[in-house]
C-alpha positions as CSV (number, residue, x, y, z in Angstrom):
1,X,-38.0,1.9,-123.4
2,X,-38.8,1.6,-119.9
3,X,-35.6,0.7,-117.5
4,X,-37.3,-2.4,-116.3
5,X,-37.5,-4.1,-120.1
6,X,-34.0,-4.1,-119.9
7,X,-33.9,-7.2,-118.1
8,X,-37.0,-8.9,-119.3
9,X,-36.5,-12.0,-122.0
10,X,-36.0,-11.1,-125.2
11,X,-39.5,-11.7,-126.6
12,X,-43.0,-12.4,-125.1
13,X,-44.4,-13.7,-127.5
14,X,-43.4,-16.7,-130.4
15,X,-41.5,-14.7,-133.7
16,X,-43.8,-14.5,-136.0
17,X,-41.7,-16.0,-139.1
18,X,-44.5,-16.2,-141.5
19,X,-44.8,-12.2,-141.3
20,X,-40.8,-11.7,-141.3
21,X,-40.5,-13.9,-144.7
22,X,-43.6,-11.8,-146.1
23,X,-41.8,-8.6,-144.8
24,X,-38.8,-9.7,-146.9
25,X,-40.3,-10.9,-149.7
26,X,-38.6,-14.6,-149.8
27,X,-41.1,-17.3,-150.9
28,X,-37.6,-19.6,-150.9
29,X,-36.9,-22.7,-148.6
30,X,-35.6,-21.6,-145.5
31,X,-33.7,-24.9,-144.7
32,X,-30.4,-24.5,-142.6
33,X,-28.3,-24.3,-145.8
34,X,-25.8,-21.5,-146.4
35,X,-27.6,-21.1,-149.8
36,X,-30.7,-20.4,-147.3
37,X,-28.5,-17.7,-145.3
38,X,-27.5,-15.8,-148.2
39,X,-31.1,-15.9,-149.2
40,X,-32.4,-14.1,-146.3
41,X,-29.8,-11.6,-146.3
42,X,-29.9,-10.0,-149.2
43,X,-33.7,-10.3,-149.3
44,X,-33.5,-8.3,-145.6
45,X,-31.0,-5.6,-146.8
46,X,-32.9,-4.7,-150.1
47,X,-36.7,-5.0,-148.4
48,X,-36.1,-2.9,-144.6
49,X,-34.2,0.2,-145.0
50,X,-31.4,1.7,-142.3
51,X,-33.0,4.7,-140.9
52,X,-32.6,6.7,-138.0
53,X,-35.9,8.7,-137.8
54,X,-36.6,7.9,-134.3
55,X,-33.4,8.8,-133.1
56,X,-33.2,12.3,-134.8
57,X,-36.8,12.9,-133.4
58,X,-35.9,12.1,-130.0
59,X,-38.2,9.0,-129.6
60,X,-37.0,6.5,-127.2
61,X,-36.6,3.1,-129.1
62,X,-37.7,-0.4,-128.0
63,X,-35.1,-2.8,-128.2
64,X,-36.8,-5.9,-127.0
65,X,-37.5,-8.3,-130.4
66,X,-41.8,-7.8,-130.3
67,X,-40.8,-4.4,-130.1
68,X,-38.4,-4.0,-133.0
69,X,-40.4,-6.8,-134.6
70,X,-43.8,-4.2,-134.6
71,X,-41.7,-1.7,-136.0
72,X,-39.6,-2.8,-138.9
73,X,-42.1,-6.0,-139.7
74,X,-45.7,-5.0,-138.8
75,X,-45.3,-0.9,-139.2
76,X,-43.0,-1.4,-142.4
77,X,-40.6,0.9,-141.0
78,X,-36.7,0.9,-140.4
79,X,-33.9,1.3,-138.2
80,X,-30.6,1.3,-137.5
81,X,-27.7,-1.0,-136.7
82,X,-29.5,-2.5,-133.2
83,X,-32.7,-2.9,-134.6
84,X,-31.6,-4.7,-137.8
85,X,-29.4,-6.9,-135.6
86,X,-32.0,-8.0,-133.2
87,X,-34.9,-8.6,-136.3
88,X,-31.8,-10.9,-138.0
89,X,-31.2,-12.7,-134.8
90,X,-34.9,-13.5,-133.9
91,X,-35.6,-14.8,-137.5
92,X,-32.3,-16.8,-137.5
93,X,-33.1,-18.1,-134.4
94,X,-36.7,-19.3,-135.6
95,X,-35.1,-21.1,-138.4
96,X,-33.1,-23.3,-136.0
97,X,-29.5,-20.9,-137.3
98,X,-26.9,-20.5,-134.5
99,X,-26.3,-16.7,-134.6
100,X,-24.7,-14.4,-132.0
101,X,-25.0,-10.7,-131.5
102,X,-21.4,-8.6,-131.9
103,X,-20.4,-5.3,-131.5
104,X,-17.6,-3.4,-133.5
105,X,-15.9,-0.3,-133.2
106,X,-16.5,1.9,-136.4
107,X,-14.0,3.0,-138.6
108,X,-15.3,5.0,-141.5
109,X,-14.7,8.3,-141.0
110,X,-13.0,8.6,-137.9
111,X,-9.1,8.5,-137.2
112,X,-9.1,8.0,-133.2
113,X,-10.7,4.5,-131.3
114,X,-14.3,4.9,-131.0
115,X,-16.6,3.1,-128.6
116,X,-18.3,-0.6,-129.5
117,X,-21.2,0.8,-131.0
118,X,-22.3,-1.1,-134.2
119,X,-24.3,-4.2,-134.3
120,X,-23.4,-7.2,-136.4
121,X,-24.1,-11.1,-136.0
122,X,-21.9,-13.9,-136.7
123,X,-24.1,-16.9,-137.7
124,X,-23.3,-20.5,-138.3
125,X,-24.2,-22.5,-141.3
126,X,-23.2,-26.1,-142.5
127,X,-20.0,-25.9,-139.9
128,X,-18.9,-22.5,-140.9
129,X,-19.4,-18.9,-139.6
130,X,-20.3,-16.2,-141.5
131,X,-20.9,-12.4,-140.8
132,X,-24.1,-11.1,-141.4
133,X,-24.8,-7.1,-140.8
134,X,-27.7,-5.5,-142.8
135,X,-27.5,-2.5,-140.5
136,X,-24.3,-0.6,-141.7
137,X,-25.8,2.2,-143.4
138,X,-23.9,4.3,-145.7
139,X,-22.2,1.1,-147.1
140,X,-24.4,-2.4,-146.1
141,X,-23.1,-5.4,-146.3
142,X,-25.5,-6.9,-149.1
143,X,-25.0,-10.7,-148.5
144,X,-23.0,-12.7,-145.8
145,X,-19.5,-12.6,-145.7
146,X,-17.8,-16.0,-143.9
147,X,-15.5,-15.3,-141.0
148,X,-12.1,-16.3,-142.6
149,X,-9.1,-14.4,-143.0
150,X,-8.9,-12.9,-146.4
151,X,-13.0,-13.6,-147.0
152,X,-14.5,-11.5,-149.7
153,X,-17.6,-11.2,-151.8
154,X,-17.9,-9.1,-154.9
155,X,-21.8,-8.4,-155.6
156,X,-22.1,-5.8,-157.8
157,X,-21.6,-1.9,-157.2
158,X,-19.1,-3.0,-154.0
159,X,-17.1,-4.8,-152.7
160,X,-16.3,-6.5,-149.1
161,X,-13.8,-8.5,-147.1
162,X,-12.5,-9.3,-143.9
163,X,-8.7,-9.1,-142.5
164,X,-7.3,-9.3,-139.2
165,X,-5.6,-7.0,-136.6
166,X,-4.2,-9.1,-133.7
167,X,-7.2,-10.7,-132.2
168,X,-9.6,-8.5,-134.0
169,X,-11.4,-8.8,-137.4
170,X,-11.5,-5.4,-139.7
171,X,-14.3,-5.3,-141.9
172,X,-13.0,-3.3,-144.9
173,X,-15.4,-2.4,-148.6
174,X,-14.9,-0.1,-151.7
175,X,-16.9,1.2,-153.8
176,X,-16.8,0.2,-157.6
177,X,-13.9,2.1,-159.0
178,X,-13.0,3.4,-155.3
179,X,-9.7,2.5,-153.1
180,X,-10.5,-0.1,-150.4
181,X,-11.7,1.7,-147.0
182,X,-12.0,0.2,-143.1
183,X,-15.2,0.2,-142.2
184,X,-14.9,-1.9,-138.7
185,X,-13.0,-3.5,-136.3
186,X,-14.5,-6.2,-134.3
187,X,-13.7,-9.3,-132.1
188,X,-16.3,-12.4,-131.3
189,X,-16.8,-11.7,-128.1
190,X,-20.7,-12.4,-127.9
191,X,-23.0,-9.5,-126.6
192,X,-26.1,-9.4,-125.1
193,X,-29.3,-8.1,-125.9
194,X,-28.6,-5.2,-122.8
195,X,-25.1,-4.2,-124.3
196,X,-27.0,-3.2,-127.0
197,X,-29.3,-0.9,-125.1
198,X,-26.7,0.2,-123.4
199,X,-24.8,1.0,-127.0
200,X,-28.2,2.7,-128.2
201,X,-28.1,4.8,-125.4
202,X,-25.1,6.4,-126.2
203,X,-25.8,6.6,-129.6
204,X,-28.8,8.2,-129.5
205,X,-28.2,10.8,-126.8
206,X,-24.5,11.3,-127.3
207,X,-24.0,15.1,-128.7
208,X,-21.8,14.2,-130.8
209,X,-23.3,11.5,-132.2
210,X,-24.3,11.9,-136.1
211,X,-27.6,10.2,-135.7
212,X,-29.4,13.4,-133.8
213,X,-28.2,15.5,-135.8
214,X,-29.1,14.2,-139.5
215,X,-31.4,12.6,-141.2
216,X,-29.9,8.9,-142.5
217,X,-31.4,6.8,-144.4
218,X,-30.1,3.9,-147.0
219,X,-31.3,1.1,-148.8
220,X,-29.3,-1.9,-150.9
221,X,-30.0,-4.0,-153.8
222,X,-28.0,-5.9,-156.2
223,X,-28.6,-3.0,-158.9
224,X,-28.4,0.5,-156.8
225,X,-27.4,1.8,-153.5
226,X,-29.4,4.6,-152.2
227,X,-28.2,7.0,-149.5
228,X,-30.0,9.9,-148.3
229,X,-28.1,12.6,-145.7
230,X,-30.4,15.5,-144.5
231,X,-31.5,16.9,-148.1
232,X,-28.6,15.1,-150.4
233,X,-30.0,11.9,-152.0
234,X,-27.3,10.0,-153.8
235,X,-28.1,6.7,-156.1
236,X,-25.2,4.7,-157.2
237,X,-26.0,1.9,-160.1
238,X,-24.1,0.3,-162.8
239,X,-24.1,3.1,-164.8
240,X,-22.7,5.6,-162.4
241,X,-23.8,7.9,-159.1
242,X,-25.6,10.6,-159.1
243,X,-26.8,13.2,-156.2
244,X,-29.7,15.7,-156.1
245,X,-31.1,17.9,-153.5
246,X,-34.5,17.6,-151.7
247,X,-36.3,20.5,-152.7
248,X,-39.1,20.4,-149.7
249,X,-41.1,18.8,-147.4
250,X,-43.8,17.2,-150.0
251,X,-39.9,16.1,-151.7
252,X,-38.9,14.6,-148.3
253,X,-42.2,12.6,-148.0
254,X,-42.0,11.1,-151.4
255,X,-38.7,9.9,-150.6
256,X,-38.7,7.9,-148.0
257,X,-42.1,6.3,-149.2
258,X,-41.0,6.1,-152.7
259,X,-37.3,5.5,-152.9
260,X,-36.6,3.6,-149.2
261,X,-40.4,2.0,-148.8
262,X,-41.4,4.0,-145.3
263,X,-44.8,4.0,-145.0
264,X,-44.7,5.5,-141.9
265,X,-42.6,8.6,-143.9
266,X,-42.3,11.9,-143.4
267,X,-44.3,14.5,-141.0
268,X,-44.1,18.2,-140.4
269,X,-41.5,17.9,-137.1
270,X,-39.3,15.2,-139.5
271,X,-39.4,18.5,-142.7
272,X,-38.7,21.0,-139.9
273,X,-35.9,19.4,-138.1
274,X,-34.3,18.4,-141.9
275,X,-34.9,21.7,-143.4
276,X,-34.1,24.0,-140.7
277,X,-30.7,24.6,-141.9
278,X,-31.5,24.7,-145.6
279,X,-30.7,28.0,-147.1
């Protein structure tokens, strides 16, 4: 992304809506109801997978909304948490939904504060907000959550809800049969298109950061969650988890096309970079 789109509007050109809802697969109304919002949300989560290809290959990303529309609408790929924010945000906007862009910091995983760098919306419907974050990889939010102390939804496979830390919210889920684990912490201060590619830039060129060093990918539905980490695939249903190992390159490929729906899948520098380490 060239420094000078930083500043330009967010989109040149109209949303296409038509070719998001077809993206999706809803054929629903797409009135400003909540029924409407949850709709489109779970629709979004189980049709555009969280992946972080680009990142891991090194490929600068283009936050502007065509750009991120080309890429997870027209080009059926993914993306992560910035991407999936922006797509929700232009689409909610074209349906006449009040949304605004957030940032948390991330909890999972890690004991010490960590920067804002996750992208979530809150979105207003029929005088209430509600959270909506299809871009939380290993554990996606599958439909919206509404911003009120003690919230929770229950789809199946996990579980979410929402508590409060002072002025913050902490966005917490469990796995069925699991203990209840923070996710993210995050006030509603609204962001702006730039924090974000300020966010991404960090996240994407930090050394540390997890995203250029392994492969992610994940996908949600209401009957499995799918998470592939380098080589480990693991697919948790109903009937209980299980985890196998990528065996090679042609394995990676049918993967991502199969499993998460990438049409723009593997290649030889993707197999490389993800095998390299494989004993």
């Amino acid at each position: 992304m060239h420094a000078s789109s930083i500043f330009a509007p967010p989109s040149a050109m109209p949303f296409d809506l038509d070719a998001y809802l077809a993206r999706i697969g809803h054929r629903g109304p797409v009135a400003h109801t909540v029924a409407t919002l949850e709709a489109l949300h779970e629709a979004h989560a189980a049709a555009i997978p969280f992946e972080n290809i680009d990142v891991l290959m090194g490929r600068s990303l283009d936050l502007s909304l065509d750009g991120v529309a080309d890429k997870l609408v027209v080009r059926h790929r993914g993306g992560y948490c910035y991407e999936h924010a922006l797509l929700l945000h232009g689409a909610f906007a074209a349906m006449g939904f009040r949304a605004t862009l957030l940032a948390a910091r991330v909890r999972m995983g890690y004991a010490a504060p960590r920067p804002r760098t996750h992208a979530l919306l809150a979105v207003e419907a029929k005088g209430r907000r509600w959270i909506a974050d299809a871009g939380f990889g290993l554990l996606g939010l599958l439909v919206p959550l509404p911003l009120v102390e003690g919230a929770r939804v229950d789809p199946p496979l996990a579980s979410f809800r929402l508590g409060r830390e002072g002025r913050d919210w902490l966005m917490q889920a469990r796995l069925k049969g699991e203990e209840w684990q923070d996710l993210y912490a995050f006030s509603e201060e609204p962001q702006a298109p730039v924090d974000y590619v300020m966010a991404n830039h960090f996240t994407s060129t930090w050394p540390d950061s997890p995203f250029i060093r392994s492969l992610v990918a994940a996908r949600v539905t209401r009957d499995s969650r799918t998470v592939l980490i380098d080589r480990n695939l693991t697919t948790t249903t109903m009937a209980g988890t299980e985890t196998r190992t990528l065996a090679d390159a042609d394995d990676l490929g049918r993967t991502l096309e199969q499993v998460f729906r990438l049409e723009e899948g593997s290649s030889e520098a993707l197999a490389e970079k993800v095998f390299a380490s494989a004993p």
